[in-house]
N, C-alpha and C positions, 0 to 999 in steps of 0.2 A: 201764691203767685200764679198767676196766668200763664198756662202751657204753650207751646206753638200748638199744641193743639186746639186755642183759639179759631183758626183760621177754617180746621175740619167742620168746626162747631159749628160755626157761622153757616156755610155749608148743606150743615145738614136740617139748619133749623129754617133755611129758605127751599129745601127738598120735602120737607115736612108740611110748610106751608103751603106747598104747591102740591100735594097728594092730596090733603085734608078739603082742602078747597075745589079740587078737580071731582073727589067724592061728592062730596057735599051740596054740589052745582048740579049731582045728577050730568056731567059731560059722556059718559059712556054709550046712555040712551042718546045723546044728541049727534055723535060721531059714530054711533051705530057697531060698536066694541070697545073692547078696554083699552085705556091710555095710561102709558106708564111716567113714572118721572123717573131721570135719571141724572147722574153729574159727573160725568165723564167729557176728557177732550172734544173736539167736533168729529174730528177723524175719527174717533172712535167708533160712532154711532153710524148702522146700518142705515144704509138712501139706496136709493134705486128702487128696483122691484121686490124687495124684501124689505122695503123699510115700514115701520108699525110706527099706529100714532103714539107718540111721545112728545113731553115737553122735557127741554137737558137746560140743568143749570152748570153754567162751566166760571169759576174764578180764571180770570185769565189778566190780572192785572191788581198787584197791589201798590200800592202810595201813603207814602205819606199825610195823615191826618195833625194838623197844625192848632188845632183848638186843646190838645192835651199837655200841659209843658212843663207845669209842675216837678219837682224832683221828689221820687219817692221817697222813703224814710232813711234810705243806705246810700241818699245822695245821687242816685243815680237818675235818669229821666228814664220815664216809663215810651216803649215805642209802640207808640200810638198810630193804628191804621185806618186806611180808608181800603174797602177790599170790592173790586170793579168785576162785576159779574153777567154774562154775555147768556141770557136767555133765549132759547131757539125752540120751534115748533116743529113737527115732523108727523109726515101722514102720508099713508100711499091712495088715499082717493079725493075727491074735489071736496073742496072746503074746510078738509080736518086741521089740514094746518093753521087754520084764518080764525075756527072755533078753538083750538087751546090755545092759542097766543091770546086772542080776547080773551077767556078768562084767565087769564096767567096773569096781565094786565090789567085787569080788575079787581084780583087778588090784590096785587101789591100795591096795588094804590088804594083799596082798601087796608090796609097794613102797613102805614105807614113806619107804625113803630112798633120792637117786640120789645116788650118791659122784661125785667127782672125776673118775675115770676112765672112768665109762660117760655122764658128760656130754661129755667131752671127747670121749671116743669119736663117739656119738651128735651131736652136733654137726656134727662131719666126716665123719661118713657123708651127713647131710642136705642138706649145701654143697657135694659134690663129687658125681662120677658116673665111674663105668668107662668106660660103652655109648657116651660123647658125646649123650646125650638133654642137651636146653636143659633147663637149673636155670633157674626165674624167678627174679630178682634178690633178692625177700626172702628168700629160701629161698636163695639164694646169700650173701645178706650175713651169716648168721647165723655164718660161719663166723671173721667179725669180731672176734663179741661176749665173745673171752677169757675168758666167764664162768667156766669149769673154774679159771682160772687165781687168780679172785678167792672162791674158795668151795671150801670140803671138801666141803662136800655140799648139798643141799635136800631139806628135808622134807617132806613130802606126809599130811594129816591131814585126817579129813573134818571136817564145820563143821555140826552140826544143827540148821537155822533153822525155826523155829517156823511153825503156819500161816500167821500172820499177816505176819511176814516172806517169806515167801514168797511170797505170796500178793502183795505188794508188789512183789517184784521179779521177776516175771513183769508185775505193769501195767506199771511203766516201762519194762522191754523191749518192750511193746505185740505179744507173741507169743503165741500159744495156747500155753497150757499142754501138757503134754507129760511125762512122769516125769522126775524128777532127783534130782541130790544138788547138796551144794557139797563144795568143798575149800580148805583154803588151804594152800600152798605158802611157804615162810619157808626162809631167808631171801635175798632176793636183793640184791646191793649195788650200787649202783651212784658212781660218784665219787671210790671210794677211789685209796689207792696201796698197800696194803699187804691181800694177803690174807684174809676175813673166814671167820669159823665161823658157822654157822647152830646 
């Protein structure tokens, strides 16, 4: 069965994509220092005169995914999610915010989909360690959440929310604004017994 920790999973496997990618692009030399990812609230994350380049993945919104409906094998239906994720960009000098959002959104639209296999992968890369460095516990437990086992894949699609929405969902974060996208991610399952497609 699929844990709630699904939800961590998913998480950490668009935090993964987004460091791997951020390497890989060479953005350090481009932004002229390191840029971290993180996935923490908005509030959370230092602005003002101490704020460092970062790209923050934050779930801030899950729903209902309606293409999973099946009853699994104990009769029961599997709850099947779409999980809405609010990408922001962060940098204390001109331009750093404008270069990790571009590639953050390059990434994921390169990426539109993670299969089976490099979740499963990526999963176990996250939970385990070579070196003996201490995994903290969440970051250990992911290695838990069978998601690979209950899903062919997850899709990843951006979500274009109108000013005013927008504009919404930064008040109720109660965080400075900041450049962003959304995404929503589908589909994730959680409850089942039996396998689900996205």
């Amino acid at each position: 069965m699929t844990t709630a920790l699904a939800l961590a999973s998913v998480t950490a496997l668009l935090k993964d994509l987004l460091e791997n990618g951020l390497a890989s692009g060479g953005v350090t030399a481009k932004i002229g220092g390191d840029a971290t990812v993180s996935a923490l609230p908005p509030d959370r994350i230092t602005s003002g005169t101490d704020e460092k380049a970062q790209l923050n993945v934050f779930l801030y919104h899950v729903t209902p995914q309606t293409g999973i409906r099946k009853p699994s094998g104990n009769g029961r239906r599997p709850l099947s999610l779409e999980l809405h994720y609010l990408l922001t960009a962060y940098g204390a000098q001109d331009y750093q915010t404008e270069i990790l959002l571009g590639h953050a959104l390059q990434l994921m639209h390169q990426t539109p989909v993670l299969e089976r296999d490099r979740i499963r992968a990526t999963l176990g890369s996250l939970s385990h360690t070579r070196d003996r460095r201490v995994i903290p516990p969440p970051q250990a437990a992911l290695a838990a959440s069978n998601l690979a086992d209950h899903v062919e894949r997850i899709t990843i699609e951006p979500e274009f929310l109108t000013t005013e929405e927008i504009s919404k969902l930064w008040s109720a974060l109660q965080a400075k604004y900041r450049p962003s996208a959304t995404y929503k991610v589908s589909a994730v399952v959680i409850d089942g017994d039996k396998p689900g497609r996205a």
